[in-house]
PDB file with one MODEL, atoms N, CA, C and O in Angstrom:
MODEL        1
ATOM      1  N   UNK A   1    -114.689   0.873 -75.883  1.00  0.00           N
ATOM      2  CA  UNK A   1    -113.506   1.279 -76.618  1.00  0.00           C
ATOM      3  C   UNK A   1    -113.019   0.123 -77.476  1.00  0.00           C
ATOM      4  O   UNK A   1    -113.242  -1.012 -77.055  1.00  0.00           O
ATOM      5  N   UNK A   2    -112.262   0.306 -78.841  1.00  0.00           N
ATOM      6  CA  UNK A   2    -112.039  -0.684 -79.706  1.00  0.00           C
ATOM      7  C   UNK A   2    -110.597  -1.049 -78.917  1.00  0.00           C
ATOM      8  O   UNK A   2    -110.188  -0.195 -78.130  1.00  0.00           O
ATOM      9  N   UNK A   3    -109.942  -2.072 -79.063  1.00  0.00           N
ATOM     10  CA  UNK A   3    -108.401  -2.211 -78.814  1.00  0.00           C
ATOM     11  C   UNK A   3    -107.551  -1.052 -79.066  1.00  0.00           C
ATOM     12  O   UNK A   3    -107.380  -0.394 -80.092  1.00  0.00           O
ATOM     13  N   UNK A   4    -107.100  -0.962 -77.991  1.00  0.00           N
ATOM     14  CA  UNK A   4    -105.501  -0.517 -78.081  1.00  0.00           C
ATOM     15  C   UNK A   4    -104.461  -0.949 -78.870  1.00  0.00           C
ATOM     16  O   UNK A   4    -104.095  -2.124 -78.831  1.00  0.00           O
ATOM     17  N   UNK A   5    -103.715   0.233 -79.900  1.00  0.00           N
ATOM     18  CA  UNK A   5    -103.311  -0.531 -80.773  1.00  0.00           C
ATOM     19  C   UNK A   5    -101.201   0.133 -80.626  1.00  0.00           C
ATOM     20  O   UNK A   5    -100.546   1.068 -80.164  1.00  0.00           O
ATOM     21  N   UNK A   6    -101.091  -0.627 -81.072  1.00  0.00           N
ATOM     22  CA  UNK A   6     -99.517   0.302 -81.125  1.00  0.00           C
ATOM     23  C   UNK A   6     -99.345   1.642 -81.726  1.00  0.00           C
ATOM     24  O   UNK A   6     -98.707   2.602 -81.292  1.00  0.00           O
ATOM     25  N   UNK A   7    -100.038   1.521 -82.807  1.00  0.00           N
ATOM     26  CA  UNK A   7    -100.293   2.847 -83.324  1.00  0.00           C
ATOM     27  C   UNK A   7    -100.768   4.270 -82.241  1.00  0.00           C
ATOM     28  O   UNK A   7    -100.617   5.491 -82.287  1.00  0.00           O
ATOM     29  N   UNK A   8    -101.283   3.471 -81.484  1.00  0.00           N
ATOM     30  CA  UNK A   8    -102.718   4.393 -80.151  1.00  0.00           C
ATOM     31  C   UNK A   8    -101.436   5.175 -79.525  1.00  0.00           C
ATOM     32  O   UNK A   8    -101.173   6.376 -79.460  1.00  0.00           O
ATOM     33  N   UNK A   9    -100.304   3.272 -78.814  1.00  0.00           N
ATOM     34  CA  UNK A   9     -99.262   3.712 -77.765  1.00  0.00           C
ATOM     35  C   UNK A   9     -98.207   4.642 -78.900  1.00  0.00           C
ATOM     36  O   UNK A   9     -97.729   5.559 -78.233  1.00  0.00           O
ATOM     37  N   UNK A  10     -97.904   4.686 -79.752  1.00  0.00           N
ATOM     38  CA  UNK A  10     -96.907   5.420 -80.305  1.00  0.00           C
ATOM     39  C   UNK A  10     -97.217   6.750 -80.263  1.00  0.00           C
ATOM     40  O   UNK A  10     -96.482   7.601 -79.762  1.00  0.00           O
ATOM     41  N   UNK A  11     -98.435   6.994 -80.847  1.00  0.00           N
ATOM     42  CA  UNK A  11     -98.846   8.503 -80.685  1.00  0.00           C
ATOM     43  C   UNK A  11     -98.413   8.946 -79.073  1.00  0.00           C
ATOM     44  O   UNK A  11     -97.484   9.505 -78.490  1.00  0.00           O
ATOM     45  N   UNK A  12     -99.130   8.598 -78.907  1.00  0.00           N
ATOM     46  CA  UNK A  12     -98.896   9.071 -77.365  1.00  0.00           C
ATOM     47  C   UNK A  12     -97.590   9.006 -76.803  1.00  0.00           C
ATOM     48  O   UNK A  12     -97.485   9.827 -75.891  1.00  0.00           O
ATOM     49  N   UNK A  13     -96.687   8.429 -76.972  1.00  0.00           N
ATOM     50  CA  UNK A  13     -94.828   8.453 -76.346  1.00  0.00           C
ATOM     51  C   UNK A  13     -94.849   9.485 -77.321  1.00  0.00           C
ATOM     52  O   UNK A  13     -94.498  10.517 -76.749  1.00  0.00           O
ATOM     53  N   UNK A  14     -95.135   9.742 -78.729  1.00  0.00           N
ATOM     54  CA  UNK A  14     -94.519  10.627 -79.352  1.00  0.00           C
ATOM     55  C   UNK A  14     -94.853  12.756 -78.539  1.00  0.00           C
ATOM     56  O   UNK A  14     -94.150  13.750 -78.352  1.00  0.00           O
ATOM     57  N   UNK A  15     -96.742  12.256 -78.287  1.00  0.00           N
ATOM     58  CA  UNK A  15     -96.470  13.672 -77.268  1.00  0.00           C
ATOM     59  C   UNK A  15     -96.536  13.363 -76.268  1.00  0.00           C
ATOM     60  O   UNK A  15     -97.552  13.759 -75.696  1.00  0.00           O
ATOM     61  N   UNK A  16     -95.801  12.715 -75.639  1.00  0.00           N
ATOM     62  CA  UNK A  16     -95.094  13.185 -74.327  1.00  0.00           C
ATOM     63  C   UNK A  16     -94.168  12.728 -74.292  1.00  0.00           C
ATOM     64  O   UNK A  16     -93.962  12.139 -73.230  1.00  0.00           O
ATOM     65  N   UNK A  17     -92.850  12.658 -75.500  1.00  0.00           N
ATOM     66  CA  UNK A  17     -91.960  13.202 -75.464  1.00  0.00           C
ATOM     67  C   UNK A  17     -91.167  11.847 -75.021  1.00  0.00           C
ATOM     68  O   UNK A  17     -91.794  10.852 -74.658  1.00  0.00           O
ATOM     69  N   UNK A  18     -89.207  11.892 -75.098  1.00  0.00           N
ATOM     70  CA  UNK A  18     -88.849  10.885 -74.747  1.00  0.00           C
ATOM     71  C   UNK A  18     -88.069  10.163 -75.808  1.00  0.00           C
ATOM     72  O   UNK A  18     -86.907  10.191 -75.401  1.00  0.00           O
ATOM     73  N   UNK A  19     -88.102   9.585 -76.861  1.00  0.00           N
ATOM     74  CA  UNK A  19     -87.697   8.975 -77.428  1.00  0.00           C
ATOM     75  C   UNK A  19     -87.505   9.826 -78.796  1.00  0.00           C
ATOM     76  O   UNK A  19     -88.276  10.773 -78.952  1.00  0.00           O
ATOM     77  N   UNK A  20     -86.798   9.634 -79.530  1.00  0.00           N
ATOM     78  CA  UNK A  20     -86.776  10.185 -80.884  1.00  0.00           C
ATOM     79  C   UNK A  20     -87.135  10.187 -82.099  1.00  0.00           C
ATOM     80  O   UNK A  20     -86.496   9.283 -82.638  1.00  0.00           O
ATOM     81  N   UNK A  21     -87.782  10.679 -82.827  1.00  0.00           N
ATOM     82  CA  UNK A  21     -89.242   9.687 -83.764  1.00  0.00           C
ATOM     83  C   UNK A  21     -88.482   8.672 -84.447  1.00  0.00           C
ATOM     84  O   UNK A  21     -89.152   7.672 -84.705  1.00  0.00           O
ATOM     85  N   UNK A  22     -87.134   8.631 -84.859  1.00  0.00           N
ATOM     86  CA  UNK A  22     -86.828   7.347 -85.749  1.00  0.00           C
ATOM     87  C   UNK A  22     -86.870   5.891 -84.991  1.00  0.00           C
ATOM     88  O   UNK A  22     -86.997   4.702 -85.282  1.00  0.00           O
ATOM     89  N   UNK A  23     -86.679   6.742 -83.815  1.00  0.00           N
ATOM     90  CA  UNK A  23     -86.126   5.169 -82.563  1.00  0.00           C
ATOM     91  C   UNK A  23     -87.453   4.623 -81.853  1.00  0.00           C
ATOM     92  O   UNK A  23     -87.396   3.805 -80.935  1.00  0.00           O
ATOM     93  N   UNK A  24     -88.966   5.276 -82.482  1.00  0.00           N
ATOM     94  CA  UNK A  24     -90.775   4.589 -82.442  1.00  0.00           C
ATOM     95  C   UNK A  24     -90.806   4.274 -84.005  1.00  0.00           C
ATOM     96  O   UNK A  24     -91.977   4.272 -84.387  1.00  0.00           O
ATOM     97  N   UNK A  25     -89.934   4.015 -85.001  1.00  0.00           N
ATOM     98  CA  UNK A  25     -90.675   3.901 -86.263  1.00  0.00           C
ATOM     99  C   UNK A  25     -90.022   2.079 -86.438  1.00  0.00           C
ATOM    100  O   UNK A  25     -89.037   1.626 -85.854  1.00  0.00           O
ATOM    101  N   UNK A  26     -90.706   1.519 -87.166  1.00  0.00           N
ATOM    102  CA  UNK A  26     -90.003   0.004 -87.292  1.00  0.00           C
ATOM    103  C   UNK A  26     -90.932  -0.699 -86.447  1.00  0.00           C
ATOM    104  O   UNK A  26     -91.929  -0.322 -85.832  1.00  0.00           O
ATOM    105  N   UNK A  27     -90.225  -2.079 -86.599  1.00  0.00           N
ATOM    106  CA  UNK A  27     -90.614  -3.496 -85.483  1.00  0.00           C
ATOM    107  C   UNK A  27     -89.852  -3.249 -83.990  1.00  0.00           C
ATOM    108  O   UNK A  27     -88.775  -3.665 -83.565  1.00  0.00           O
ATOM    109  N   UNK A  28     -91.181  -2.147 -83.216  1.00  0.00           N
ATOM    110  CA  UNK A  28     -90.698  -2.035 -82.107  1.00  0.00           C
ATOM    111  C   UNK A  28     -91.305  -2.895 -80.739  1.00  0.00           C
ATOM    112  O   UNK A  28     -90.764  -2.939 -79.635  1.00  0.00           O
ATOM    113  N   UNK A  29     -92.355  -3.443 -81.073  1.00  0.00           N
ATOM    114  CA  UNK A  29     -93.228  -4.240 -80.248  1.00  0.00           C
ATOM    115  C   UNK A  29     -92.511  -4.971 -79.178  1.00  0.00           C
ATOM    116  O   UNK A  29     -93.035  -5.029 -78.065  1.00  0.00           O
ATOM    117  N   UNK A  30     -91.108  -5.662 -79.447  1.00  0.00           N
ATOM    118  CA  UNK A  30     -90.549  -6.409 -78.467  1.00  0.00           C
ATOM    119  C   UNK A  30     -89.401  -5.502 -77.864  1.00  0.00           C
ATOM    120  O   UNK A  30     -88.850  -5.993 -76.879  1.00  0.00           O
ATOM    121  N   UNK A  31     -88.954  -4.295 -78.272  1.00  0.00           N
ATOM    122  CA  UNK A  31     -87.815  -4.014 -78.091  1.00  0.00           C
ATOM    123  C   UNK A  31     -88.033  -2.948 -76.329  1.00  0.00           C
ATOM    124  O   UNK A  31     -88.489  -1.804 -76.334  1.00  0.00           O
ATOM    125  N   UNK A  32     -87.695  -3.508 -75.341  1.00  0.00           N
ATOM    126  CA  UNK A  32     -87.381  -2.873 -74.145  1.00  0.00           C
ATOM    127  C   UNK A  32     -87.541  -1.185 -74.267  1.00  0.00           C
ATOM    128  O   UNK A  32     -86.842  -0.538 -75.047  1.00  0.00           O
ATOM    129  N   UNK A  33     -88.147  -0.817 -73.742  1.00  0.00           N
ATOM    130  CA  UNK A  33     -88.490   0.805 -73.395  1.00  0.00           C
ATOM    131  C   UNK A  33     -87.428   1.612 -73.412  1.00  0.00           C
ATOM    132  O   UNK A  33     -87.109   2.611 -74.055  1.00  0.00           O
ATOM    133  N   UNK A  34     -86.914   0.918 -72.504  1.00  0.00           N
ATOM    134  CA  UNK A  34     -85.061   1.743 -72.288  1.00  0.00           C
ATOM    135  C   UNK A  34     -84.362   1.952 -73.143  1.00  0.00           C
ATOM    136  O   UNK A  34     -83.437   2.760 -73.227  1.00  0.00           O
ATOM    137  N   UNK A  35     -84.863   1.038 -74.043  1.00  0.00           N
ATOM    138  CA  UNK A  35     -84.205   1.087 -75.506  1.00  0.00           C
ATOM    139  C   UNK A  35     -84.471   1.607 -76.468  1.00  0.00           C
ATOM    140  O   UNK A  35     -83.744   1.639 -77.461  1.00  0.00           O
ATOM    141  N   UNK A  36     -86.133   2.383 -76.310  1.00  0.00           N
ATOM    142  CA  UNK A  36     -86.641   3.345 -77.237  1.00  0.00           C
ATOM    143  C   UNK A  36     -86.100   4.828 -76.482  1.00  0.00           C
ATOM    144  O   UNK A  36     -86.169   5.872 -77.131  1.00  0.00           O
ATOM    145  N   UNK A  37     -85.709   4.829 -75.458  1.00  0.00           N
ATOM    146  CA  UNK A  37     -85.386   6.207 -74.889  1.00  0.00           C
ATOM    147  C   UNK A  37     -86.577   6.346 -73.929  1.00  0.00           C
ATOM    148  O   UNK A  37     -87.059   7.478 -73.940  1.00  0.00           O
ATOM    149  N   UNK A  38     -87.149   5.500 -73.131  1.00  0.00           N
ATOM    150  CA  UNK A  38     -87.995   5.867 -72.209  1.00  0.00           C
ATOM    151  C   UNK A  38     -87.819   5.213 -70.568  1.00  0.00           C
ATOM    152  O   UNK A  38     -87.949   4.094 -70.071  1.00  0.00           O
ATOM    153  N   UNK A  39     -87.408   6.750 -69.996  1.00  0.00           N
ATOM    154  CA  UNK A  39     -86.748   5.751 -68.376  1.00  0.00           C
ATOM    155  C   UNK A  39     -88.336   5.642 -67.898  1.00  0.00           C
ATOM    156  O   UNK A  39     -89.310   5.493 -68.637  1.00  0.00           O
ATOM    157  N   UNK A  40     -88.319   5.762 -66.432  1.00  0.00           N
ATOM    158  CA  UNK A  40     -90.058   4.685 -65.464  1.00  0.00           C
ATOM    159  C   UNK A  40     -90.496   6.495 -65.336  1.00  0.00           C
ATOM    160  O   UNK A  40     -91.630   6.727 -64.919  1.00  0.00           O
ATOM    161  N   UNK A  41     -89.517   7.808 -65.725  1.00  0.00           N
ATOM    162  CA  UNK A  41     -90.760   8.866 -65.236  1.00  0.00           C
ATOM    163  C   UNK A  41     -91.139   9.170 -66.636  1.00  0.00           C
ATOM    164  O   UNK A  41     -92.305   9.562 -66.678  1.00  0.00           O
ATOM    165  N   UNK A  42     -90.498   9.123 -67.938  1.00  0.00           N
ATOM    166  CA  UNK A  42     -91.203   8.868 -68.784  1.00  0.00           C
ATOM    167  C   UNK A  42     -92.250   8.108 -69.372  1.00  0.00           C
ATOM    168  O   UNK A  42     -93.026   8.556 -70.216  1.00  0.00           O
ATOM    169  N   UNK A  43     -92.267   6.635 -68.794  1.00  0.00           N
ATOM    170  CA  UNK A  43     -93.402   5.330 -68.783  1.00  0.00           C
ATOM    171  C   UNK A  43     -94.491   6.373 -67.717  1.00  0.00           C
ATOM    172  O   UNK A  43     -95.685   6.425 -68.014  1.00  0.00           O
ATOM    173  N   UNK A  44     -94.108   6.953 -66.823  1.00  0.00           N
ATOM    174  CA  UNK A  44     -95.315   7.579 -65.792  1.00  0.00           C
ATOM    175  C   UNK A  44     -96.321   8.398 -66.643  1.00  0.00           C
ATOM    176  O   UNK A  44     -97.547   8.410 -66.536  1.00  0.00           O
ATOM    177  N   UNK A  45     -95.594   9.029 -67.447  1.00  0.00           N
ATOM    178  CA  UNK A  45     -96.092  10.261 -68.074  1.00  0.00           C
ATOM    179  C   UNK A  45     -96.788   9.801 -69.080  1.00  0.00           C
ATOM    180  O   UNK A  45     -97.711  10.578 -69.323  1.00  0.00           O
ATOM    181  N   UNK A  46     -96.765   8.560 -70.037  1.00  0.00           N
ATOM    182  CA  UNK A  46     -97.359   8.020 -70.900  1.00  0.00           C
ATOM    183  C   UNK A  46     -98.627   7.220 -70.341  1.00  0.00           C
ATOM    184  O   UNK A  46     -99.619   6.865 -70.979  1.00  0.00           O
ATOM    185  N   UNK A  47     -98.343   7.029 -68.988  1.00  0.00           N
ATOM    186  CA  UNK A  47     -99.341   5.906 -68.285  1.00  0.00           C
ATOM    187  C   UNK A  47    -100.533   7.128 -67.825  1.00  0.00           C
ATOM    188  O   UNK A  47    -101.743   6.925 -67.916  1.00  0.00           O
ATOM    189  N   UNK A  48    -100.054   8.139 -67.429  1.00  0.00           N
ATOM    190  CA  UNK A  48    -101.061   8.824 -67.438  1.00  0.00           C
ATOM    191  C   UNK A  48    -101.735   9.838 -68.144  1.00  0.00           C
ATOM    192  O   UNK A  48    -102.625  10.543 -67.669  1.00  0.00           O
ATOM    193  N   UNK A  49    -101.198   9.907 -69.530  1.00  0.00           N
ATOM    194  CA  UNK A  49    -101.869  10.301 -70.692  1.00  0.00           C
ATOM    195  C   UNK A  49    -102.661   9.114 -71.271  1.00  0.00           C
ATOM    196  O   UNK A  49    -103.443   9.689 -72.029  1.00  0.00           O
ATOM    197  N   UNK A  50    -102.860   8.102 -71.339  1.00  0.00           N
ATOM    198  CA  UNK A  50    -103.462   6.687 -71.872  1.00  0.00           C
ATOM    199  C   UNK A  50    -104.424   6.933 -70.864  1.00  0.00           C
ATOM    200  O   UNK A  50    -105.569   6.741 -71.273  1.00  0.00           O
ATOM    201  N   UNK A  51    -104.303   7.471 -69.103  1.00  0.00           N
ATOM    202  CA  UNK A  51    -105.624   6.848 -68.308  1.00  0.00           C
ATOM    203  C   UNK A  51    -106.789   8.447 -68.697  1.00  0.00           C
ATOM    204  O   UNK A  51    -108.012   8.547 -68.802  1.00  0.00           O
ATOM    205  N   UNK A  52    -105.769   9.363 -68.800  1.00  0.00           N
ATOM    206  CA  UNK A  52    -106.992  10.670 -68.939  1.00  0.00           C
ATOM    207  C   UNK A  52    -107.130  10.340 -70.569  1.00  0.00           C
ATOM    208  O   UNK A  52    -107.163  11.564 -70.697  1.00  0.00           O
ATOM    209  N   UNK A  53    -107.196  10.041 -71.389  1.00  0.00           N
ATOM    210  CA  UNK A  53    -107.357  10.111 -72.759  1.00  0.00           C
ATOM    211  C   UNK A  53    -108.085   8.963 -72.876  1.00  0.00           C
ATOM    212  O   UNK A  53    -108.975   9.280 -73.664  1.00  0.00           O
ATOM    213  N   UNK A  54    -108.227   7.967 -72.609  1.00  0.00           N
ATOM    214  CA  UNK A  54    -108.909   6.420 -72.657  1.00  0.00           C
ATOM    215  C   UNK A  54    -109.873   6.278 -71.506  1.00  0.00           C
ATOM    216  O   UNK A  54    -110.828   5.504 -71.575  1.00  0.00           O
ATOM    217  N   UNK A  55    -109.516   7.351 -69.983  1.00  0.00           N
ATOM    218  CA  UNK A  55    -110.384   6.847 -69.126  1.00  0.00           C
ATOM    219  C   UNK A  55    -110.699   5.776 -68.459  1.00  0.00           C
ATOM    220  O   UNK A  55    -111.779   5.380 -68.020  1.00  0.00           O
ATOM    221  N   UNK A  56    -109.333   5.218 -68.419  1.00  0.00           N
ATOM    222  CA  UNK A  56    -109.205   4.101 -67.680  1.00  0.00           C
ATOM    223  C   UNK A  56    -107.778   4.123 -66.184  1.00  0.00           C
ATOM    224  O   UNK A  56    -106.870   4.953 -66.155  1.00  0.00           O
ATOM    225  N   UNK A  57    -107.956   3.109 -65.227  1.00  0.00           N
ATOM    226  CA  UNK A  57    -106.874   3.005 -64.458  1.00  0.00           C
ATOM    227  C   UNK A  57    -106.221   1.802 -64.432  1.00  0.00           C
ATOM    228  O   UNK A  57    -106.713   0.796 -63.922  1.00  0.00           O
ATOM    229  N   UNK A  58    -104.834   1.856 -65.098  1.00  0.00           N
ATOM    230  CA  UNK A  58    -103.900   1.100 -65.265  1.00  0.00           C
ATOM    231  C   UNK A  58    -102.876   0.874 -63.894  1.00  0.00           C
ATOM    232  O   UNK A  58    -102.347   1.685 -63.134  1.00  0.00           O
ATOM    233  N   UNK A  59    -102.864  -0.404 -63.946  1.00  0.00           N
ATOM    234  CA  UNK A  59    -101.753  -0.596 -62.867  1.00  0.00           C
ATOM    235  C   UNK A  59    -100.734   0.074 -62.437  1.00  0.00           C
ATOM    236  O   UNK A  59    -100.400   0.972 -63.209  1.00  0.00           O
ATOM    237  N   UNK A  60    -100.047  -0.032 -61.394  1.00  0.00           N
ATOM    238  CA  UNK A  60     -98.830   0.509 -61.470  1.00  0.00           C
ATOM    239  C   UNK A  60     -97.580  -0.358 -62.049  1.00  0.00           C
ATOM    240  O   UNK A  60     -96.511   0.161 -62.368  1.00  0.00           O
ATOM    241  N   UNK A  61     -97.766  -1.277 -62.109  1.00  0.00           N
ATOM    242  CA  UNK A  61     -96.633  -1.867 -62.543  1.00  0.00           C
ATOM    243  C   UNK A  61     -96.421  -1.500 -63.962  1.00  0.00           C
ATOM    244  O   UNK A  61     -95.205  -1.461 -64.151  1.00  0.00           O
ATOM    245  N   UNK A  62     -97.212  -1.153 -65.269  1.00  0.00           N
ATOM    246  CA  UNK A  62     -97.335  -1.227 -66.295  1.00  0.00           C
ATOM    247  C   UNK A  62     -96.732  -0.045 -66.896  1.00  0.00           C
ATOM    248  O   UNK A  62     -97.221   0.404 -67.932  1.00  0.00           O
ATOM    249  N   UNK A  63     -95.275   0.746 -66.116  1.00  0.00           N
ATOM    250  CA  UNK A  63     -94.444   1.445 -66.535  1.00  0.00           C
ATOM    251  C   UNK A  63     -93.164   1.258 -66.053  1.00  0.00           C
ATOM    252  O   UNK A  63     -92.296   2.101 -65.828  1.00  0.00           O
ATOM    253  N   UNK A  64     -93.128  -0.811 -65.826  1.00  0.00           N
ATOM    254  CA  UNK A  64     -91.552  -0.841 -65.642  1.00  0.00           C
ATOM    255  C   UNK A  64     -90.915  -0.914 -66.689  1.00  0.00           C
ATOM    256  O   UNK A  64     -91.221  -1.699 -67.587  1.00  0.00           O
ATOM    257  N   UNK A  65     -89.665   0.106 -66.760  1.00  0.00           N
ATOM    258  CA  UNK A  65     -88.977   0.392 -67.535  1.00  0.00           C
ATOM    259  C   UNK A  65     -88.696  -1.002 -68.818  1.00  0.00           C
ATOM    260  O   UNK A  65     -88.754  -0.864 -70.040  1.00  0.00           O
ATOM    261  N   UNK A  66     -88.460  -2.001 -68.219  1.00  0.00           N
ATOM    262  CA  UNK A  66     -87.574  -3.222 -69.012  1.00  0.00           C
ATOM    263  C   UNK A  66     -88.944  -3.877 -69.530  1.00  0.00           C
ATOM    264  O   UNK A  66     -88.945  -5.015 -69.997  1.00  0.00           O
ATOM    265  N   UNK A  67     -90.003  -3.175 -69.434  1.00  0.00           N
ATOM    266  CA  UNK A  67     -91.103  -4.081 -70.542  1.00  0.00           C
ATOM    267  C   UNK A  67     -90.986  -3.477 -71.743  1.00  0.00           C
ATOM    268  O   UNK A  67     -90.445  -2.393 -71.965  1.00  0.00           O
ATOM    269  N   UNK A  68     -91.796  -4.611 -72.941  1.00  0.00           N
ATOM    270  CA  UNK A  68     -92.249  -4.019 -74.317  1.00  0.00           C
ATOM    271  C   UNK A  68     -93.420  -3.490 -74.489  1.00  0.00           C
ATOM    272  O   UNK A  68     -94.379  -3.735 -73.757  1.00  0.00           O
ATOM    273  N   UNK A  69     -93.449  -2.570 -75.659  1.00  0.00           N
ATOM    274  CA  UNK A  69     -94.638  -2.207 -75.922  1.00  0.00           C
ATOM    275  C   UNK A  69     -95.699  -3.417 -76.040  1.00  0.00           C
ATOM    276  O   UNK A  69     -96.877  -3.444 -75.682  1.00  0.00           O
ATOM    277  N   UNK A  70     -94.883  -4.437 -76.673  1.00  0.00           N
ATOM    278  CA  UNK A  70     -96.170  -5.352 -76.581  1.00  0.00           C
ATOM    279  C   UNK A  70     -96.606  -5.823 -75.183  1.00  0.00           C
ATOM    280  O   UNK A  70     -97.811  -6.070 -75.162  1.00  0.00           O
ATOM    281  N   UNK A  71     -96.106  -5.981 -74.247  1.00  0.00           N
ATOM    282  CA  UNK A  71     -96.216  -6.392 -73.396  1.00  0.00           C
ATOM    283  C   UNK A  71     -97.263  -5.616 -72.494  1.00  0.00           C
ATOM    284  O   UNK A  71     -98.121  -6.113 -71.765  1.00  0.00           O
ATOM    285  N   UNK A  72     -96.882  -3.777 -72.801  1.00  0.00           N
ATOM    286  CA  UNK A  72     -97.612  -2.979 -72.350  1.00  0.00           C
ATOM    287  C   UNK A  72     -99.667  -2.614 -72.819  1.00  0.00           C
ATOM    288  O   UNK A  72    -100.594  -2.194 -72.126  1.00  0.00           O
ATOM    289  N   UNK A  73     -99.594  -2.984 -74.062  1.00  0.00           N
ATOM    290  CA  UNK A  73    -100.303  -2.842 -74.993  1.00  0.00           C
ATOM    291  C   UNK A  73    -101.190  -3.914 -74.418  1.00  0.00           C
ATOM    292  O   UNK A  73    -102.257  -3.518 -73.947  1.00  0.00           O
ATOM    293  N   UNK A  74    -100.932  -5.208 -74.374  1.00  0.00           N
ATOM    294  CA  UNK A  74    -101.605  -6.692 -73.924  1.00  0.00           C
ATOM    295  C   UNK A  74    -102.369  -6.078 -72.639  1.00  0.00           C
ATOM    296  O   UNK A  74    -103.567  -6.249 -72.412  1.00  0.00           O
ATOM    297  N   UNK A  75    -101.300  -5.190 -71.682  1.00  0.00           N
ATOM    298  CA  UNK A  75    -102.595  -5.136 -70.330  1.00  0.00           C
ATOM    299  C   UNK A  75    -103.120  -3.803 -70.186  1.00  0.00           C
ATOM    300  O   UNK A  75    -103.701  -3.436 -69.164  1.00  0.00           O
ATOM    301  N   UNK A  76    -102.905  -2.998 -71.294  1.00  0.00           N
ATOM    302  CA  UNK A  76    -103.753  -1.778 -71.735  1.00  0.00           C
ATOM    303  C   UNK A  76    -105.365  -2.585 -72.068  1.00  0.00           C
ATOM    304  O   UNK A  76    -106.450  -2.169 -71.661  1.00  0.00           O
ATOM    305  N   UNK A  77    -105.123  -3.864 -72.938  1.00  0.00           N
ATOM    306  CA  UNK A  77    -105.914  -4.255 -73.353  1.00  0.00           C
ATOM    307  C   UNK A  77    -106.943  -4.669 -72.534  1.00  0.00           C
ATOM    308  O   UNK A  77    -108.123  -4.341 -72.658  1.00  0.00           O
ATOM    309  N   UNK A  78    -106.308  -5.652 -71.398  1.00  0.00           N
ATOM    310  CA  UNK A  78    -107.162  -6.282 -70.300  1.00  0.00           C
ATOM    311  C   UNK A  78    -107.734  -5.549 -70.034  1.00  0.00           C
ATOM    312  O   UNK A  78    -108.907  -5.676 -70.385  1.00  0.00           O
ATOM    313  N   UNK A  79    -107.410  -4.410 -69.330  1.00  0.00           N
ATOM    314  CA  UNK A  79    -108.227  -2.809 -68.513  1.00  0.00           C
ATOM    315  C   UNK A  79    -108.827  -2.939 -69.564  1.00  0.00           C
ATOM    316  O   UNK A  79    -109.612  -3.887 -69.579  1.00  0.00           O
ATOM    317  N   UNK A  80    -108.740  -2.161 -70.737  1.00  0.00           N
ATOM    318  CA  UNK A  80    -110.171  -1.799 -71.406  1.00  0.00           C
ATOM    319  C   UNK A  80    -110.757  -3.110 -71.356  1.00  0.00           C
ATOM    320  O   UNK A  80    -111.583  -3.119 -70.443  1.00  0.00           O
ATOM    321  N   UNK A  81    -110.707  -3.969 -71.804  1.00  0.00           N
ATOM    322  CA  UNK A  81    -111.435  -4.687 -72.145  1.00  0.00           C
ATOM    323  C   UNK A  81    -112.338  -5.517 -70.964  1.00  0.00           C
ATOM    324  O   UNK A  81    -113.457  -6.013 -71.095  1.00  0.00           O
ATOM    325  N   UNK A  82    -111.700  -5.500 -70.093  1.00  0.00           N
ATOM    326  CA  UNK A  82    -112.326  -6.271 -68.323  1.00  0.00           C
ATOM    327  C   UNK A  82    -114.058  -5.921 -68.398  1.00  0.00           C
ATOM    328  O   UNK A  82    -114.711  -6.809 -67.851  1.00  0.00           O
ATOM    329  N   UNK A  83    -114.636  -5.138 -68.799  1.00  0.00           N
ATOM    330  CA  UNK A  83    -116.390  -4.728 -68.368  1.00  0.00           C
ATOM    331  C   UNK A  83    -116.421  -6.022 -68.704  1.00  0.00           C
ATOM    332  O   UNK A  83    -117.484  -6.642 -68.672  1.00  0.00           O
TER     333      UNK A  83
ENDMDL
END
């Protein structure tokens, strides 16, 4: 798989829902989840659309609420990238 890109994670919060499309558009990379409109059962629901769609298993930690997308994105990356 090529990198995970923000573009990849945006699509995906956008279907499954959660946030409001203006509040994923911009320099959102650092800005806290909670703050795009996504509580930890919304992060659930994104974590497991990324593992059936990518085919991978992501941690559990990697839908606490108070991370960034970038932050999230970085160990999307590790998983894919670990072979």
């Amino acid at each position: 798989m090529t990198t995970f890109t923000l573009d990849d994670l945006v699509l995906i919060m956008r279907a499954g829902g959660g946030a409001d499309r203006e509040e994923l558009e911009g320099d959102i990379l650092d800005m806290p989840f909670g703050d795009l409109g996504y509580d930890s059962l919304a992060l659930l629901e994104v974590t497991t659309r990324i593992e059936n769609q990518y085919g991978i298993s992501l941690p559990e930690d990697i839908a606490v609420p108070t991370r960034t997308p970038r932050e999230a994105i970085e160990q999307i990356n590790s998983v894919v990238h670990a072979d």
